[in-house]
N, C-alpha and C positions, 0 to 999 in steps of 0.2 A: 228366420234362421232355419235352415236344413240339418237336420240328424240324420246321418245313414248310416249304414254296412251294420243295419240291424236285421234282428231274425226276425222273421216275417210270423212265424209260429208262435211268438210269446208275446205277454203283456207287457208293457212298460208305463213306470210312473212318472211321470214329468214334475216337477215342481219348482216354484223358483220364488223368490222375493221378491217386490221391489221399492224397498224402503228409499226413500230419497235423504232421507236425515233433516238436515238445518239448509238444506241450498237455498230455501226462499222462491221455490215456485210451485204454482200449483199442478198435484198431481192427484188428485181427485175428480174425478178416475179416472186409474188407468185398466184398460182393456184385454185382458191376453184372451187367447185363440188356437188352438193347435188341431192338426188333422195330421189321419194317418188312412186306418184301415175304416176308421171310423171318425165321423167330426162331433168330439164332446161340446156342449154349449159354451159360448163365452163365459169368462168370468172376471168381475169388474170389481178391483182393489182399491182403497184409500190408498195412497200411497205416500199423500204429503203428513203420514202421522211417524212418527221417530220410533219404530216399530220392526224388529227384525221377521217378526211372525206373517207381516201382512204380504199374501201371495198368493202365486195359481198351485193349483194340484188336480192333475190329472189323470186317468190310466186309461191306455189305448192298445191298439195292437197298430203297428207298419203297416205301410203301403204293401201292393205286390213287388215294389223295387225295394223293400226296406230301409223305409223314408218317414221318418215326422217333422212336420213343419210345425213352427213354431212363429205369431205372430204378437206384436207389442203395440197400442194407438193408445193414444190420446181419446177423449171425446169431445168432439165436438163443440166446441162454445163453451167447457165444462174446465177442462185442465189442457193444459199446455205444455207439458211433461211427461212422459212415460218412461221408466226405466229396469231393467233387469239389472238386481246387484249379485244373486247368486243362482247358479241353475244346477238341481240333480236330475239325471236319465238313471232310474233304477229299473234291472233285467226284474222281472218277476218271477218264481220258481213257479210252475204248473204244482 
């Protein structure tokens, strides 16, 4: 996922869910990932728990074209599922 026509001069928090509910697959874990001006570490969710809390949060600053990318896996042999059910991009006041 691409985020643009951000200002390049502020922080931003990313955060997002991704609670799967009752579907019946596994999604432990899942993987998010985001880069901008800076690449924070991955961060790897339960996600097959019925759980609105469980999720990524992040804060970074844009690219020089004021850009974050945002990415979503699976692991590996692990889970079979990955999903985003809610995402906030919140501007940070200096």
């Amino acid at each position: 996922i691409k985020i643009s026509g951000l200002n390049t001069a502020l922080d931003y928090r990313i955060r997002y869910t991704g609670c799967r509910g009752s579907m019946g697959f596994d999604a432990n874990p899942m993987e998010y990932r985001v880069s901008g001006a800076t690449t924070p570490s991955m961060q790897s969710i339960n996600g097959s728990v019925t759980s609105q809390s469980a999720g990524g949060d992040f804060t970074l600053k844009p690219n020089d074209s004021g850009e974050i990318y945002v990415w979503l896996n699976t692991q590996a042999a692990n889970s079979i599922l990955a999903v985003i059910a809610a995402m906030e991009i919140i501007q940070l006041v200096p």
